[in-house]
TORLO-114775 format. One record per atom (N, C-alpha, C, CB): residue number from 1; x, y, z. Coordinates in Angstrom, 2 decimals, decimal comma. Each point is the difference from the previous one (the first is absolute). Glycine has a CB too. Layout:
! TORLO-114775
ATOM  fike        x        y        z
ATOM   NUM        X        Y        Z
...
***
This chain:
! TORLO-114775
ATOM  fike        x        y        z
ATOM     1    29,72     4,21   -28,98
ATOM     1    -0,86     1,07     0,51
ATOM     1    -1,41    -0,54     0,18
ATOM     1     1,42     1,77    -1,13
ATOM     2    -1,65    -1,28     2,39
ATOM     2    -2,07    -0,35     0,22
ATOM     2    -0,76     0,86    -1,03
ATOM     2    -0,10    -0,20     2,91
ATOM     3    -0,87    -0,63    -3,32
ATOM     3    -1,02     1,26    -0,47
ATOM     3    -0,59     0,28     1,20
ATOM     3    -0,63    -0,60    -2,39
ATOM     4     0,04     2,18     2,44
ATOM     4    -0,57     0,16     0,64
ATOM     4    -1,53     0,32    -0,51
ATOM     4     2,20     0,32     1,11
ATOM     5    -3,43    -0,80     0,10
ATOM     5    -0,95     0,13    -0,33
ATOM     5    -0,51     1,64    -0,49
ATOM     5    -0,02    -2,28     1,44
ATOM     6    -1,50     2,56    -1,69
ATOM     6    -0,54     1,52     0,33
ATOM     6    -0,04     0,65     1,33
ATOM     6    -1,30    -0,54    -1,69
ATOM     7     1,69    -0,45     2,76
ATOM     7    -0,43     0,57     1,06
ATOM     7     1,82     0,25     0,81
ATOM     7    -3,16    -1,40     0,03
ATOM     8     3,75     1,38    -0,80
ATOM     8     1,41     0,58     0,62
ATOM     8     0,80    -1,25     0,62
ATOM     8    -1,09     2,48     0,70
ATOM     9     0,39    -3,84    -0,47
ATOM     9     0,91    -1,02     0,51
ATOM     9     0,27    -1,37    -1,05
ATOM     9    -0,92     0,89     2,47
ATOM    10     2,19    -1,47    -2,23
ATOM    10     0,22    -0,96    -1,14
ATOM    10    -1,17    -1,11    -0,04
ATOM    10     2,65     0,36     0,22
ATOM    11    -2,88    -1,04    -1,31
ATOM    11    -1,42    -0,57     0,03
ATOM    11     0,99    -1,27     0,55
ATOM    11    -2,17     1,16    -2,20
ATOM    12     3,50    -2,09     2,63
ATOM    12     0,80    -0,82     0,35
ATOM    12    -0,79     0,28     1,62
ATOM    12     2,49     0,02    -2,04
ATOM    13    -2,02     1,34     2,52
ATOM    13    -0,42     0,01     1,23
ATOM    13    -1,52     0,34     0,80
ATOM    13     2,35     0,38    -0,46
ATOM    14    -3,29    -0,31    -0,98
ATOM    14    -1,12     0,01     0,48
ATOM    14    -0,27    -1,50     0,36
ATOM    14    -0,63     2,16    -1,27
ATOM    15     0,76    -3,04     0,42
ATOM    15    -0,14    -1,37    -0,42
ATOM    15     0,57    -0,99     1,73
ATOM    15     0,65     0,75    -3,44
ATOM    16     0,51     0,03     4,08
ATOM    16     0,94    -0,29     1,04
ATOM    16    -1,41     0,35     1,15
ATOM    16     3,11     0,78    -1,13
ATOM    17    -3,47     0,37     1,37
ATOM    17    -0,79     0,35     0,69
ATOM    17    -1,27    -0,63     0,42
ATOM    17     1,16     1,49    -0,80
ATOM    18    -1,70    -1,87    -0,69
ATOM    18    -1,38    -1,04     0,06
ATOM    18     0,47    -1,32     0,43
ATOM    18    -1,30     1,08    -1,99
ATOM    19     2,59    -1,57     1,85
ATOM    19     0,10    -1,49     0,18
ATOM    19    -0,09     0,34     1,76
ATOM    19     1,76    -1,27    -2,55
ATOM    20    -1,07     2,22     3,59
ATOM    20     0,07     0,39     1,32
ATOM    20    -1,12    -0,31     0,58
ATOM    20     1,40     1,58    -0,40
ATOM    21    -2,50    -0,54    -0,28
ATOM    21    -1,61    -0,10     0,36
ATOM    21    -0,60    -0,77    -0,26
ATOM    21    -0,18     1,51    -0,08
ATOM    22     0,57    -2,48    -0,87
ATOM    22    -0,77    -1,47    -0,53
ATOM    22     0,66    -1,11     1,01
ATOM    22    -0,24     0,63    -2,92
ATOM    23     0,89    -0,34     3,65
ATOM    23     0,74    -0,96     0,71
ATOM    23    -0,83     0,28     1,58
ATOM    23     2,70     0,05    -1,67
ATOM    24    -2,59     1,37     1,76
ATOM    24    -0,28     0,47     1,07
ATOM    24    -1,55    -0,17     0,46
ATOM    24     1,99     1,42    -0,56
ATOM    25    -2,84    -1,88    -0,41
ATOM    25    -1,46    -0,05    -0,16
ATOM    25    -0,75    -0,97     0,25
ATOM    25     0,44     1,17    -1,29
ATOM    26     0,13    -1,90     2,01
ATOM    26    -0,05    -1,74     0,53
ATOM    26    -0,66     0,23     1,25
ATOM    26     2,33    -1,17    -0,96
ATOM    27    -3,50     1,31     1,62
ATOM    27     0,13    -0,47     1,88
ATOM    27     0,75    -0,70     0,11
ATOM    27    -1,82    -0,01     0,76
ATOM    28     1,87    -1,05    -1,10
ATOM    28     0,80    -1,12     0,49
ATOM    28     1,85     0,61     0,30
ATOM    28    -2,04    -1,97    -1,66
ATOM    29     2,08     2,31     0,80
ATOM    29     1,60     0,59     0,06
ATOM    29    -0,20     0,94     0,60
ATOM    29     1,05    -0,55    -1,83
ATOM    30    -1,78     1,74     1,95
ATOM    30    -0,45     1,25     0,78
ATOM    30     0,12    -0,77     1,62
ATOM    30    -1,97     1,41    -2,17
ATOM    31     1,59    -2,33     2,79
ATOM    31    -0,06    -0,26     1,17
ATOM    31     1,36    -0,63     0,25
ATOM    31    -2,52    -0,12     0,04
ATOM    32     3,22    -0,63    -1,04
ATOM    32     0,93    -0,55     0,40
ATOM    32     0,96     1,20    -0,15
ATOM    32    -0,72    -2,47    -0,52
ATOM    33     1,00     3,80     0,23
ATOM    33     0,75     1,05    -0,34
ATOM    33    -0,28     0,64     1,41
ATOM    33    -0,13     0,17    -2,81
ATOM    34    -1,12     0,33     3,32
ATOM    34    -0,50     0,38     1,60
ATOM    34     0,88    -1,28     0,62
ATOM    34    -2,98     1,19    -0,23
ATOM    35     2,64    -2,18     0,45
ATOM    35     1,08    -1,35     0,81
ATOM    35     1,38     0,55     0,11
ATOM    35    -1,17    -2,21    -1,13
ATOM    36     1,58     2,81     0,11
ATOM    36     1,54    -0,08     0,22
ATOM    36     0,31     1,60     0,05
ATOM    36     0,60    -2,50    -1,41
ATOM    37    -1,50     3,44     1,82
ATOM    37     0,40     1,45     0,44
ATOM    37     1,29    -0,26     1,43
ATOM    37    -3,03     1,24    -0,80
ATOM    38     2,55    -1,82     1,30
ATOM    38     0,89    -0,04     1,19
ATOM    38     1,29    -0,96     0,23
ATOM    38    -2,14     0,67     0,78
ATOM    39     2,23    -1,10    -1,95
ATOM    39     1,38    -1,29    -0,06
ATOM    39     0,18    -0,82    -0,67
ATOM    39     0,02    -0,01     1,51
ATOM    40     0,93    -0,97    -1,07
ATOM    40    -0,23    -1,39    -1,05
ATOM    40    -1,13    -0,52     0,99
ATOM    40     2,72    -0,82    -1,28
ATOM    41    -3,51    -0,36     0,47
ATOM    41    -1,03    -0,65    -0,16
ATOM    41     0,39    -1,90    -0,92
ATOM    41    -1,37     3,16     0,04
ATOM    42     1,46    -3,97     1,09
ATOM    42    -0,20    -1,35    -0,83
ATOM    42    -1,25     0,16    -0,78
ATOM    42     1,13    -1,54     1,73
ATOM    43    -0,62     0,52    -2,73
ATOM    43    -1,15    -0,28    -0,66
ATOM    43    -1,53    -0,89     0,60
ATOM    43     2,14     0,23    -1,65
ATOM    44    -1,67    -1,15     2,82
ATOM    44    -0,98    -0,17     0,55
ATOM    44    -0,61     0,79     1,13
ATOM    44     0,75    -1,75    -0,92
ATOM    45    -0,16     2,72     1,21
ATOM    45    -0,42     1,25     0,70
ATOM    45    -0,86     0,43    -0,93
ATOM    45     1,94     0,64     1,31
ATOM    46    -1,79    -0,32    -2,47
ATOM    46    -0,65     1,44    -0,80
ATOM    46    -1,55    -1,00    -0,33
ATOM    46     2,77     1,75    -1,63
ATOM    47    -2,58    -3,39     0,93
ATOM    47    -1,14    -0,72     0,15
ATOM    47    -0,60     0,44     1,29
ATOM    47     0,86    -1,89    -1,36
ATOM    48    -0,74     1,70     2,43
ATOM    48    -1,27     0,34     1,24
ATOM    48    -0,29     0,47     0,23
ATOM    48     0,03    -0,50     0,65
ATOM    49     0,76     1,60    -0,90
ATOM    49     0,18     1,69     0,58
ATOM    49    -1,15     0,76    -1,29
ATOM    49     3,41     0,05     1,10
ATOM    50    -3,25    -0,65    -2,44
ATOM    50    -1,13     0,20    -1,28
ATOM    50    -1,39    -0,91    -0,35
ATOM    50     2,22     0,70    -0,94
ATOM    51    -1,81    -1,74     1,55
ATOM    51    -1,23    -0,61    -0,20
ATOM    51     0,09    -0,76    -1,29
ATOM    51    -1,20     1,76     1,30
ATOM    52     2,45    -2,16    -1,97
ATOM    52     0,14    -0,39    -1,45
ATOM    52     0,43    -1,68     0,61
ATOM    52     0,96     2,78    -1,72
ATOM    53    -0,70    -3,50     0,08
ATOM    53     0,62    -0,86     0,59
ATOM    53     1,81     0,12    -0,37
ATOM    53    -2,58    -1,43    -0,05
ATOM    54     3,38     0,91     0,98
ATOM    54     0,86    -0,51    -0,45
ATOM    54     0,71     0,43    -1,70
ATOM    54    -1,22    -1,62     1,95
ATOM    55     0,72     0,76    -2,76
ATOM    55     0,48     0,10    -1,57
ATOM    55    -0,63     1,11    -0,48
ATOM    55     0,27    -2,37    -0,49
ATOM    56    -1,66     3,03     0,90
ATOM    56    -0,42     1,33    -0,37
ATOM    56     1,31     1,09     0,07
ATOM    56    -2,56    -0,67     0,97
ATOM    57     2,78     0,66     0,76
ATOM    57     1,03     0,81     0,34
ATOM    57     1,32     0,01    -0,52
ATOM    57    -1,21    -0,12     1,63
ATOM    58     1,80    -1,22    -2,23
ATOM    58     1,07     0,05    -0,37
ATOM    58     0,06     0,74    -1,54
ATOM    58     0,39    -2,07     1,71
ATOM    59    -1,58     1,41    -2,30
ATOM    59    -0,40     0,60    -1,46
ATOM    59     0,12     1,25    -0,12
ATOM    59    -1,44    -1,45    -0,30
ATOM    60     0,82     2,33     1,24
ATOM    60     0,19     1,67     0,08
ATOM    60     1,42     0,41     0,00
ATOM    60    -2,04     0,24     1,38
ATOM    61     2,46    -0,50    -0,08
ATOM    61     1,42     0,12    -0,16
ATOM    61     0,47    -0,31    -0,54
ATOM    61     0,15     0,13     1,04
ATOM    62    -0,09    -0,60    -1,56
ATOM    62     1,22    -0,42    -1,77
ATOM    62    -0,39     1,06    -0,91
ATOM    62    -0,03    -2,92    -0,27
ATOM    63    -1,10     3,26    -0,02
ATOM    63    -0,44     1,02    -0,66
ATOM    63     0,24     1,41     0,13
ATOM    63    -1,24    -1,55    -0,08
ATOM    64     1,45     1,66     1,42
ATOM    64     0,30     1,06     0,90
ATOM    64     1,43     0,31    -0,04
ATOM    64    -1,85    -0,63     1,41
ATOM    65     2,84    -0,63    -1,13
ATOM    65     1,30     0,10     0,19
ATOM    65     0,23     0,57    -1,62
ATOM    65     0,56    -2,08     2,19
ATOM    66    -1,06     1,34    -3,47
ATOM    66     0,52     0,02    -1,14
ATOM    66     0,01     1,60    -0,75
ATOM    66    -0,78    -2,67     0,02
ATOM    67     0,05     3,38     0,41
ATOM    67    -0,29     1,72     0,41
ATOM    67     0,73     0,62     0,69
ATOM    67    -1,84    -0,27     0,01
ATOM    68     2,44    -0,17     0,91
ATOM    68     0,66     0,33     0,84
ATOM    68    -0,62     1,05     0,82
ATOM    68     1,68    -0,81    -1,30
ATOM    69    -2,62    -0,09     1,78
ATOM    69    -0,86     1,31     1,51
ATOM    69     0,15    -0,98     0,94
ATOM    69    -2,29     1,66    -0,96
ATOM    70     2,85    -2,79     1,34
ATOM    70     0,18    -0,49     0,89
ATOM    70     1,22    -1,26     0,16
ATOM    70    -2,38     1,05     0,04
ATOM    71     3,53    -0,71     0,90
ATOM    71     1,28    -1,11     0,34
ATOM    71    -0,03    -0,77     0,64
ATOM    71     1,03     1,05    -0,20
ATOM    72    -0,24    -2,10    -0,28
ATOM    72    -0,23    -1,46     0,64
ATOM    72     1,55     0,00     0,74
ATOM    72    -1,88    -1,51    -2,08
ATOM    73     1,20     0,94     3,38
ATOM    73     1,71    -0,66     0,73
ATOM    73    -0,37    -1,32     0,34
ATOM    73     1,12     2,15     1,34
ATOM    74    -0,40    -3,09    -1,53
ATOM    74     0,08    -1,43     0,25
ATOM    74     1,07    -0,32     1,45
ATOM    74    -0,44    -0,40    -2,97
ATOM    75     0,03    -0,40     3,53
ATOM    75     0,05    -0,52     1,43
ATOM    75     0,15    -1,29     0,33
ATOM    75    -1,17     1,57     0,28
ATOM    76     1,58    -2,65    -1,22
ATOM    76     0,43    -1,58    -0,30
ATOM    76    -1,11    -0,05    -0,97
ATOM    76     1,07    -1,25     2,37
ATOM    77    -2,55     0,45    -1,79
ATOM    77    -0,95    -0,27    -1,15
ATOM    77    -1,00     0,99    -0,02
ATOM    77     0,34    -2,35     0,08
ATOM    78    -0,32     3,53     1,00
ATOM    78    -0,80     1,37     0,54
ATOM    78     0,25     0,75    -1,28
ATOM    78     0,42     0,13     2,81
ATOM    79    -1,60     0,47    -3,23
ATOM    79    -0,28     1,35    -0,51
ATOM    79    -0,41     1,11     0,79
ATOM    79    -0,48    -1,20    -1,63
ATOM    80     0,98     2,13     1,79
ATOM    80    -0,17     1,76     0,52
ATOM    80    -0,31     0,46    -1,05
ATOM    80     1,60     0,48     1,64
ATOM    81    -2,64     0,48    -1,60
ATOM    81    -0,26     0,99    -0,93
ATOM    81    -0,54     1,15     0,38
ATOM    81    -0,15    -1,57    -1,25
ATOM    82     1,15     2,76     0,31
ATOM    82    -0,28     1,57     0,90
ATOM    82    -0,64     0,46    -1,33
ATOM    82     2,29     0,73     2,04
ATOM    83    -2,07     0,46    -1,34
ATOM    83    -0,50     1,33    -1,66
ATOM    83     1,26     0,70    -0,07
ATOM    83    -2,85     0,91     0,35
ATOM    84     2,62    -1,34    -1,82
ATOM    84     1,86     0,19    -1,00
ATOM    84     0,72     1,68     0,66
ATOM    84    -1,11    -1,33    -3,31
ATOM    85     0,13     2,55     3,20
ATOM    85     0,47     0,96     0,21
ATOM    85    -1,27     0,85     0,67
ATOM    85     1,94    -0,43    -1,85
ATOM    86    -1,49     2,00     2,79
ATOM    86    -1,06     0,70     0,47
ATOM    86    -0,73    -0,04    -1,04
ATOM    86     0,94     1,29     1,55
ATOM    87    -0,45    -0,87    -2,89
ATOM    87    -0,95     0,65    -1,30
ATOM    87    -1,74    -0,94     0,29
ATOM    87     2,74     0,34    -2,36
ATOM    88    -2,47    -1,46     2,66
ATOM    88    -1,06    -0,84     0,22
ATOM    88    -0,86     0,30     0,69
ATOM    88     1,09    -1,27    -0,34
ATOM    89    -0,75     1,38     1,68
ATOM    89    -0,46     0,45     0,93
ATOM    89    -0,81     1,29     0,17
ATOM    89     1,64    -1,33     0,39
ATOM    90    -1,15     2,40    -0,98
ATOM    90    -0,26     1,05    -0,67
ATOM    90    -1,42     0,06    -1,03
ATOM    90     2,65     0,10     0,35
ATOM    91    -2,46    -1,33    -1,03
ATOM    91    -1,25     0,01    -1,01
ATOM    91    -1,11    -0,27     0,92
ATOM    91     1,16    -0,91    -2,20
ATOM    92    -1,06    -0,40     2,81
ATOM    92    -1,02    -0,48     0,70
ATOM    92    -0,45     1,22     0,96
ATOM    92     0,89    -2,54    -0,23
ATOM    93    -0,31     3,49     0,77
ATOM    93    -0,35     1,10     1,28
ATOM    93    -0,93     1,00    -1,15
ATOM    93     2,73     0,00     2,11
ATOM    94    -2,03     0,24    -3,12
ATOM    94    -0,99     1,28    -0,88
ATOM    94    -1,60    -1,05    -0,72
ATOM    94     2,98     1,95    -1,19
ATOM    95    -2,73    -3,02     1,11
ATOM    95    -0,91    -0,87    -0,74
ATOM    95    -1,22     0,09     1,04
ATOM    95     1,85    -1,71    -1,35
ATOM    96    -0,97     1,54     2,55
ATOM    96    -1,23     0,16     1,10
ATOM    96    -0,59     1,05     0,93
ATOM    96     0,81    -1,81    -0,10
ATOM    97     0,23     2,83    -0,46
ATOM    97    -0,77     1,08     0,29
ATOM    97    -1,12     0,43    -0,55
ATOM    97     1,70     0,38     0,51
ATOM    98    -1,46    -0,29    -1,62
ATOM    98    -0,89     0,26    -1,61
ATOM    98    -1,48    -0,39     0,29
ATOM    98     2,09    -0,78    -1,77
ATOM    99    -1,76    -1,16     1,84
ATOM    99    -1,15    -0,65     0,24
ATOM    99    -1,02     0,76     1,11
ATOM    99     1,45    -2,14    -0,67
ATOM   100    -0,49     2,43     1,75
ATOM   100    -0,78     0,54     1,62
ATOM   100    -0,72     1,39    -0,20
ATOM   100     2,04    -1,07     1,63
ATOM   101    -1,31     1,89    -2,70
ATOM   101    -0,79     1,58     0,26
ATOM   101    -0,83    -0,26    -1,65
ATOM   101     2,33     2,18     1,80
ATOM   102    -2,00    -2,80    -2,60
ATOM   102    -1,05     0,08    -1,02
ATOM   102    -1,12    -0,76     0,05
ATOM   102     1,59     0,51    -1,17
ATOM   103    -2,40    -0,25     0,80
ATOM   103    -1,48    -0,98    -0,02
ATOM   103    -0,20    -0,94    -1,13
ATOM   103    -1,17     1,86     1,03
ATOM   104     1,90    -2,86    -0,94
ATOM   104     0,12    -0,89    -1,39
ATOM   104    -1,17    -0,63    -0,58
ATOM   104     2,07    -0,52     0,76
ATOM   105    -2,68     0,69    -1,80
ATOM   105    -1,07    -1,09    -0,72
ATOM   105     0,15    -0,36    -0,48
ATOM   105    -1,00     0,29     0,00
ATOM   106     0,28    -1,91    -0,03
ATOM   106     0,48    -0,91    -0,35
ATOM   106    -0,96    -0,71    -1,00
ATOM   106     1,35     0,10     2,05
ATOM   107    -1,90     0,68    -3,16
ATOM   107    -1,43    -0,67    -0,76
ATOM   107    -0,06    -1,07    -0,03
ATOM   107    -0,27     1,28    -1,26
ATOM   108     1,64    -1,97     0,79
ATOM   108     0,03    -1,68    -0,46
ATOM   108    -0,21    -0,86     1,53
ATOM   108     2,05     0,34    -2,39
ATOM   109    -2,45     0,47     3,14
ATOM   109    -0,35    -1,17     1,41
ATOM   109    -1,44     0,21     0,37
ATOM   109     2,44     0,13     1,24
ATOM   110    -3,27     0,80    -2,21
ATOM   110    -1,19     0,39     0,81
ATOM   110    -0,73    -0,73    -0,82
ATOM   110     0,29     2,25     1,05
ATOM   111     0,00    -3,03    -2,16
ATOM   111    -0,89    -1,07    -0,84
ATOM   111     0,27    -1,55     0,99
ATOM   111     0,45     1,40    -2,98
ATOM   112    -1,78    -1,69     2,82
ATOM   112    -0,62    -1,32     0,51
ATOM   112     1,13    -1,27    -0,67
ATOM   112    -2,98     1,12     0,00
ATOM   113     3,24    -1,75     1,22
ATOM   113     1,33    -1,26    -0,39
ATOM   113    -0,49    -0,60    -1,57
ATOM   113     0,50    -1,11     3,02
ATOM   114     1,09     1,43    -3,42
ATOM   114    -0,31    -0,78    -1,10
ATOM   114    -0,42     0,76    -1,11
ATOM   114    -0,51    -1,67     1,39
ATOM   115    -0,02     2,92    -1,38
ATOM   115    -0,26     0,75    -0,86
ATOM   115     0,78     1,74    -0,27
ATOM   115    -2,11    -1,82     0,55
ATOM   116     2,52     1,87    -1,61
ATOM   116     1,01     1,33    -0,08
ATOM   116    -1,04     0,95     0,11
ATOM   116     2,04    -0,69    -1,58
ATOM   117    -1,69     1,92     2,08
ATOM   117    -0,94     1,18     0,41
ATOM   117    -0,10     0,43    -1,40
ATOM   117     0,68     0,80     2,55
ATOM   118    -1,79    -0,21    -3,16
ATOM   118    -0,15     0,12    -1,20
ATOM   118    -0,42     1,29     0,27
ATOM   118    -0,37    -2,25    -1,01
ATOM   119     0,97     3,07    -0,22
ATOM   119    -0,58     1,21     0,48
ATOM   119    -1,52     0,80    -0,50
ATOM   119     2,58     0,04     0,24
ATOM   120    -3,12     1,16     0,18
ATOM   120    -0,97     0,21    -0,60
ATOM   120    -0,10    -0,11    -1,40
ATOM   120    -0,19     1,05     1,75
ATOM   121    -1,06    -1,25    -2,33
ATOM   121    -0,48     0,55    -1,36
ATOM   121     0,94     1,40    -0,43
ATOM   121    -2,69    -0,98     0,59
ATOM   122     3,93     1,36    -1,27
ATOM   122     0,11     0,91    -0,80
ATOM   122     0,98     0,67     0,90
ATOM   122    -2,24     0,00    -1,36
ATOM   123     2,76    -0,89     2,40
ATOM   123     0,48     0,63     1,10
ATOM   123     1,32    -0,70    -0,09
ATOM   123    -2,16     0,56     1,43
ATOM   124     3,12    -0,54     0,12
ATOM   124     1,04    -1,04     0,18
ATOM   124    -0,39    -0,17     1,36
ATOM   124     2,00     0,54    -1,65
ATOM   125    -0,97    -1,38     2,00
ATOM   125     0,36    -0,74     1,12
ATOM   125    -0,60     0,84     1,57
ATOM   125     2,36    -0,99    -1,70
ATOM   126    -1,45     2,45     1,19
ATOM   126    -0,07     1,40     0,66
ATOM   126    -0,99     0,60     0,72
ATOM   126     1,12     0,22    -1,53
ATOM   127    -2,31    -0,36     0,33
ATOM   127    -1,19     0,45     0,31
ATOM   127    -1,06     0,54    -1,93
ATOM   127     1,56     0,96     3,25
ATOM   128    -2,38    -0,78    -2,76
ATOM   128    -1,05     0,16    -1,37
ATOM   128     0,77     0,77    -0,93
ATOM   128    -2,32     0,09     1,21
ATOM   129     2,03    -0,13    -2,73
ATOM   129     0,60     0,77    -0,84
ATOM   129    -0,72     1,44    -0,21
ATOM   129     0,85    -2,20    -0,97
ATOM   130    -0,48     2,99     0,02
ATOM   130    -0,87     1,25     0,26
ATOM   130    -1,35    -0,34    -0,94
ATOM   130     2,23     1,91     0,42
ATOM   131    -2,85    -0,89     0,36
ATOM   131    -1,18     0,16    -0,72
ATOM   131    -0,50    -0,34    -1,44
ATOM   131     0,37     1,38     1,52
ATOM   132    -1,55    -1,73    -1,90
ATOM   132    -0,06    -0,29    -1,83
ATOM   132    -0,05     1,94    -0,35
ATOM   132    -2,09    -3,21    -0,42
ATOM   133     2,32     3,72    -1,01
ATOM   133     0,03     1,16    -0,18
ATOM   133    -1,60    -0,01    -0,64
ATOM   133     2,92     0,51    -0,19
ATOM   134    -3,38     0,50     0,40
ATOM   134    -1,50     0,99    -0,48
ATOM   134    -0,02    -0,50    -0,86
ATOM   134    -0,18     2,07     0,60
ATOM   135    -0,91    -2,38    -1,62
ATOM   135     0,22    -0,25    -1,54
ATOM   135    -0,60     1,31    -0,38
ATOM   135    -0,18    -2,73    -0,36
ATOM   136     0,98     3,55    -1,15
ATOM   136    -0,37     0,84     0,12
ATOM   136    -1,00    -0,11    -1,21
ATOM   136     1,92     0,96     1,41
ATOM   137    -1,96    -1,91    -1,91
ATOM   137    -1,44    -0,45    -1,30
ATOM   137    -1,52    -0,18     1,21
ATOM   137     1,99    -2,14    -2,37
ATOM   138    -2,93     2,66     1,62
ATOM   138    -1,22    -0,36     0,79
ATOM   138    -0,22    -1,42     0,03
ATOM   138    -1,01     2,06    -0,57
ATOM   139     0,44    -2,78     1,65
ATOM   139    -0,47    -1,42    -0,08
ATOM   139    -1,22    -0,05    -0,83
ATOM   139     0,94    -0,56     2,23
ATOM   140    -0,93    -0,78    -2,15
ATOM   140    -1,65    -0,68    -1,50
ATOM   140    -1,26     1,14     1,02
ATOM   140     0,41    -4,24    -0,82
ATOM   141    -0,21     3,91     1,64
ATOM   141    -1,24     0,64     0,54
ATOM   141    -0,01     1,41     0,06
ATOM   141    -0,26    -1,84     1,23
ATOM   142     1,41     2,52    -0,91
ATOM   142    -0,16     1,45    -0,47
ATOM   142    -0,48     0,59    -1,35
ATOM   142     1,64    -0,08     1,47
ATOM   143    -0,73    -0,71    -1,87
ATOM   143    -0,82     0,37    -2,11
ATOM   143    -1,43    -0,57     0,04
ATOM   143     2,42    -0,68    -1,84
ATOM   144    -3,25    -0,43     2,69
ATOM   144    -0,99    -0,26    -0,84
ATOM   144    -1,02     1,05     0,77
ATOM   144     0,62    -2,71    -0,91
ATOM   145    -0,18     3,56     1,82
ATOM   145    -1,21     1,03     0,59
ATOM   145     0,03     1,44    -0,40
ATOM   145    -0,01    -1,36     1,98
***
């Protein structure tokens, strides 16, 4: 039996879910996943067609295949590679919808290269923290007048 988490799903298949989106979170694989919306794709297709090299591209795909979001057909010494099932296809269409009608921010890109966006004094990432509260003791200078 799964345990299940507080939130109603097995924590096995929460764990399943993050490895999807941790996979899925790559540009690099993100473009080579767009490459193969429309078919198989050699591997030296998906290099030109991505802008990677060669062993980059193959690296993904192995990573990709081993997930199973994307199938390999062999052709003598040819690699083809599609997307394993619609379900895929599917992610990538809502992923990019999302992206298109929401207004995404991105704090960790608005700090100067090289430096993590730090957030305000007392604040986060987000924006300022709240206010300091009233003190409700008089200050030195109220008592000394």
């Amino acid at each position: 039996m799964r345990n299940r988490s507080e939130v109603g799903v097995a924590d096995d298949e929460i764990s399943d879910l993050a490895d999807v989106f941790s996979v899925l979170g790559d540009p690099g694989r993100l473009r080579l996943l767009y490459a193969l919306r429309d078919g198989e794709v050699s591997v030296g297709a998906l290099s030109t067609l991505t802008g990677q090299s060669d062993s980059a591209v193959s690296h993904a795909l192995q990573l990709l295949r081993a997930h199973r979001i994307v199938r390999v057909r062999r052709e003598g010494r040819r690699a083809y590679y599609r997307l394993d099932d619609p379900h895929v296809q599917m992610l990538l269409e809502v992923a990019r919808s999302h992206a298109e009608h929401s207004e995404l921010q991105h704090p960790e890109r608005s700090a100067p290269p090289g430096e993590a966006a730090a957030p305000e004094p007392g604040g986060t990432a987000e924006g300022p923290g709240p206010a300091p509260a009233a003190s409700a003791s008089p200050t030195s200078e109220e008592v000394a007048s």
